[in-house]
N, C-alpha and C positions, 0 to 999 in steps of 0.2 A: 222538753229539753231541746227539741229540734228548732224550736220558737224562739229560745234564746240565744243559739245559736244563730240564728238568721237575723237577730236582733244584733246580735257583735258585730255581724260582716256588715253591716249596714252603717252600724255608729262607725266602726273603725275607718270604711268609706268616705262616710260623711267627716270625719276626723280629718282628713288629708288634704277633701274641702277650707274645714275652716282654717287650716295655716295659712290660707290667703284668703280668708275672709271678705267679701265687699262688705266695708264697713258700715254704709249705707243698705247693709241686705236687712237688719232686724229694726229699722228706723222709716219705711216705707208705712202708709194707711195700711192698714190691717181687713181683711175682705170682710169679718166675721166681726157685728155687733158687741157692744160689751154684755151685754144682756147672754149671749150665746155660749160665752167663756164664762161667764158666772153660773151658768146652767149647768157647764161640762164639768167648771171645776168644786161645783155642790157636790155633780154623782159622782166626783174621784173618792170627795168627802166621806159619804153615803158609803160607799163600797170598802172603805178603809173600817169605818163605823161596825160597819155587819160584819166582817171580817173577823172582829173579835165577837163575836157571838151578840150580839147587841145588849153588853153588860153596860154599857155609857161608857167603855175606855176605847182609845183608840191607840195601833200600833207606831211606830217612829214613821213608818212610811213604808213602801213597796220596793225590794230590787229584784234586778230580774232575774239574778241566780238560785234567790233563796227564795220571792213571794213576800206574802207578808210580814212583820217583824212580829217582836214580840208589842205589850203593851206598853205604851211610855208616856207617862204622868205629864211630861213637856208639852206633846204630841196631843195630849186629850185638852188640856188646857187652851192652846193655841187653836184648834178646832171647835169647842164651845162657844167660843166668841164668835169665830169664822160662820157657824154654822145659825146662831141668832140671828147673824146679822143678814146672810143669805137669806134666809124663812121669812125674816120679815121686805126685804127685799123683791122677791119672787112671789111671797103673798102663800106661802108654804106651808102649811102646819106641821110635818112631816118633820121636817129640817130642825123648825121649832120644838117637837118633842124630841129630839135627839140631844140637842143643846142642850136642854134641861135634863136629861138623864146623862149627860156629861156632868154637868155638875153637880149632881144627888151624885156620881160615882167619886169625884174629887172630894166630895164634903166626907164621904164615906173612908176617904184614904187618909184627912187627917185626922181621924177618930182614931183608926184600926193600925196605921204605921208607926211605931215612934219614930220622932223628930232627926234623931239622931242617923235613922237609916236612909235621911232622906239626904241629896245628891243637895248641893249651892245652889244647882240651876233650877232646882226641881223646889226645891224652898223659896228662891225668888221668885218663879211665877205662881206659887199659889198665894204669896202674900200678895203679888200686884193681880192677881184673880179678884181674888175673895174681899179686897181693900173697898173695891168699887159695890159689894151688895149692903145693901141699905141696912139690912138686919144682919149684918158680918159677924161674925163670929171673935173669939179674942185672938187674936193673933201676935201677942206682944210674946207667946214661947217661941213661934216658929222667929220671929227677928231674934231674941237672945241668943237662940241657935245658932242662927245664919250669921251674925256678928261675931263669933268668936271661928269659925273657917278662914281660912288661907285667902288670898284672892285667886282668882281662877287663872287656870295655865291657858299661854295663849295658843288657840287654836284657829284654823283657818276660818270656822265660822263659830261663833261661842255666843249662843244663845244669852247668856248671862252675862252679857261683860262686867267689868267692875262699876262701871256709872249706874247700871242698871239694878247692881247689888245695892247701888248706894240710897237709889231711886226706894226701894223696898225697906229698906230700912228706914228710911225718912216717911215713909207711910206709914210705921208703925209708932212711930214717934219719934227715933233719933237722929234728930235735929243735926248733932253733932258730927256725922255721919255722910255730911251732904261733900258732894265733890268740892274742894274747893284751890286745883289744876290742873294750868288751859289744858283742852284735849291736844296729846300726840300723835302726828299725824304720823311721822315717820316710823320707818320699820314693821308698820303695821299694813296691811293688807286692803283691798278695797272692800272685802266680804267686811272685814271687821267694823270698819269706816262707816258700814253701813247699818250693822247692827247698831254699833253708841247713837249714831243717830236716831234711829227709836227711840231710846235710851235717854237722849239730851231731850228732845221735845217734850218727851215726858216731863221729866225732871223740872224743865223751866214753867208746864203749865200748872205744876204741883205748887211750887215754889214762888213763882212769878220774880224769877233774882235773875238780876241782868248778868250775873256771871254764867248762872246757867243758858243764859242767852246767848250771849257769846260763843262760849263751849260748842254748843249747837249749831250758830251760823258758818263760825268758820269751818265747821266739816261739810257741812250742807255748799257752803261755796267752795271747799276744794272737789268734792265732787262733782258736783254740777259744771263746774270748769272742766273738767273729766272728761266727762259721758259729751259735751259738747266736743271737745276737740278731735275726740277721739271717734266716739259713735259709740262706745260699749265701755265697760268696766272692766277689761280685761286686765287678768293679772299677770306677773312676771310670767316667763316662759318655764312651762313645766318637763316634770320628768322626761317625756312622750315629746316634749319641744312644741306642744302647743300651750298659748296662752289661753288657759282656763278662763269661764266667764261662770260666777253662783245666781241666776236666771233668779233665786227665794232673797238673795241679800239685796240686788234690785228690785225686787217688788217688795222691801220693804223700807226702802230707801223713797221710793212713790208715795209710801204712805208719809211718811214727813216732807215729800215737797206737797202734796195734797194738804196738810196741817198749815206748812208755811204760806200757800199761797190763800187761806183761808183768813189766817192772821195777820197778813199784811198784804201793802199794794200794790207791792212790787211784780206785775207781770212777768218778769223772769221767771219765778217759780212756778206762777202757771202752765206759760209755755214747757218749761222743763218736766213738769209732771205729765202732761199731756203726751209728751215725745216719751217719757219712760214707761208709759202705759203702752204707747204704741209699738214701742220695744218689747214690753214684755208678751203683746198679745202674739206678735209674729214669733217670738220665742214661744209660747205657751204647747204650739201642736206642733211643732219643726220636727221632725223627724219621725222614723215609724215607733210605735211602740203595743205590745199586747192588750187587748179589752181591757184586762184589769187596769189599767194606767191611766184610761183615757183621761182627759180630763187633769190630771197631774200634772203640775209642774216640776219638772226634773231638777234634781240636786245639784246637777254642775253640768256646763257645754263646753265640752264633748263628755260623754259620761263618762266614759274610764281614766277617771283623775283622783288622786287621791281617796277621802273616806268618805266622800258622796258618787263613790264610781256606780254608775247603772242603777242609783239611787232615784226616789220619788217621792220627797220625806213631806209630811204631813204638813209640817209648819210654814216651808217652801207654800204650798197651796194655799195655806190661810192668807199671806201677805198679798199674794196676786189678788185674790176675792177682797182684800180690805181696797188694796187699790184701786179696783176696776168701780167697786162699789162706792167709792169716796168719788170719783168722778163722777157718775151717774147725779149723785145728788149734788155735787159740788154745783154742773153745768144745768141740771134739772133735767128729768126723766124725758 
């Protein structure tokens, strides 16, 4: 208790810091290899993993009043991936059986759960999970499902947006189903912005439809005109009268300019992904935080903001490791 106590005076501290920000402070070379942040942010993985008794599930992530969460189907999902591609990475077998007892626990959830108790978000990534395994399963109940749901309420960061729903259900066959208007940028958030962007890359490499092109580029270039002008992502001025920065919706914002500067030749996106990397890496250890964390990417800068306050949520970590990892091979080891 004492721990997190000293952990408050510290963010709170640091909090007062970044109302004047050097916006240049998280955009500097990074001292520490991408190899070294991928190492750290495995054993966040790893400790999150054992944490639930090492059944393959993993909890939502770490805060530091409570510790671990509970298990969350999102969180396991987002970490299977995260944690193959580490293993194979680092040359890990370790990593690599945890992956694979991630998804023997997933396969094991859509047997055992009906469909119906399952959450929008938590339906859309096991369809866009399990879409991708070569002996896949049927999957055409979990999209009838997911197609007759609400679309999701917008939330500051929402795992699921609606493109992404659209995205899953166009995996499973409905065609009919695909986005088909421009993305709005307004009124929405830069966390959110960031997520459809996942979202649109996807979609258009499913697709290969110059609408979904579109959709995609323009968020990717109002962004990237962003993070250049400004130096960070920050968003409106909050409660506390600081403007929050989601440290997990840029590193997953990296992973699409790493896609785009892959598929095309426009060096912009290069460079831009390379500066979001190097952002994310001086974001990655910024501040103190307990053992258990190490290696964690925090939910939101400064943490006591909102519903990622003093948060370390799993899926946050998976995008930074797709990042750092997508460089590495992008530029060659």
């Amino acid at each position: 208790m004492l721990r997190v106590k000293f952990a408050r005076v510290l963010e709170w501290r640091r909090c007062g810091y970044l109302r004047d920000r050097d916006p240049w402070k998280f955009c500097e070379p990074s001292t520490m290899c991408n190899r070294n942040h991928i190492e750290l942010a495995s054993g966040y993985l790893v400790r999150a993993y054992e944490a639930c008794g090492k059944r393959g599930a993993l909890p939502h992530g770490f805060r530091l009043q409570s510790g671990w969460g509970e298990v969350d189907i999102v969180s396991t999902i987002m970490a299977a991936g995260a944690l193959r591609a580490a293993g194979e990475f680092l040359k890990c077998q370790k990593l690599t059986g945890y992956s694979e007892q991630a998804n023997s626990f997933l396969a094991q959830t859509l047997e055992t759960i009906p469909h119906r108790e399952l959450s929008s978000s938590e339906l859309t990534h096991l369809i866009l999970h399990f879409s991708h395994f070569p002996d896949r399963m049927s999957l055409l109940g979990l999209g009838n499902e997911l197609r007759n749901r609400p679309s999701s309420s917008a939330k500051a960061i929402d795992l699921a947006p609606d493109v992404m729903v659209q995205l899953a259900l166009f995996r499973v066959g409905f065609d009919d189903e695909m986005c088909r208007q421009g993305a709005e940028m307004r009124n929405k958030t830069f966390a959110e912005l960031c997520m459809e962007s996942v979202a649109y890359i996807e979609l258009y490499k499913a697709t290969n439809s110059p609408e979904a092109f579109r959709m995609c580029h323009d968020v990717v270039e109002f962004l990237m005109l962003r993070f250049e002008r400004r130096k960070s992502l920050a968003e409106r001025t909050g409660s506390e009268g600081v403007r929050p920065i989601y440290p997990g919706a840029c590193a997953a914002f990296s992973t699409v300019l790493w896609q785009f500067s892959e598929l095309f030749p426009d060096p912009r996106f290069l460079n831009a992904a390379l500066k979001m990397n190097e952002y994310l890496k001086n974001a990655h250890l910024s501040g103190w935080v307990p053992p258990e964390v190490n290696g964690g990417l925090r939910g939101c800068d400064p943490l006591f903001y909102g519903d990622l306050a003093y948060s370390f949520p799993v899926w946050s970590t998976r995008f930074l490791l797709q990042a750092l990892i997508q460089e590495e091979v992008s530029l060659g080891e």
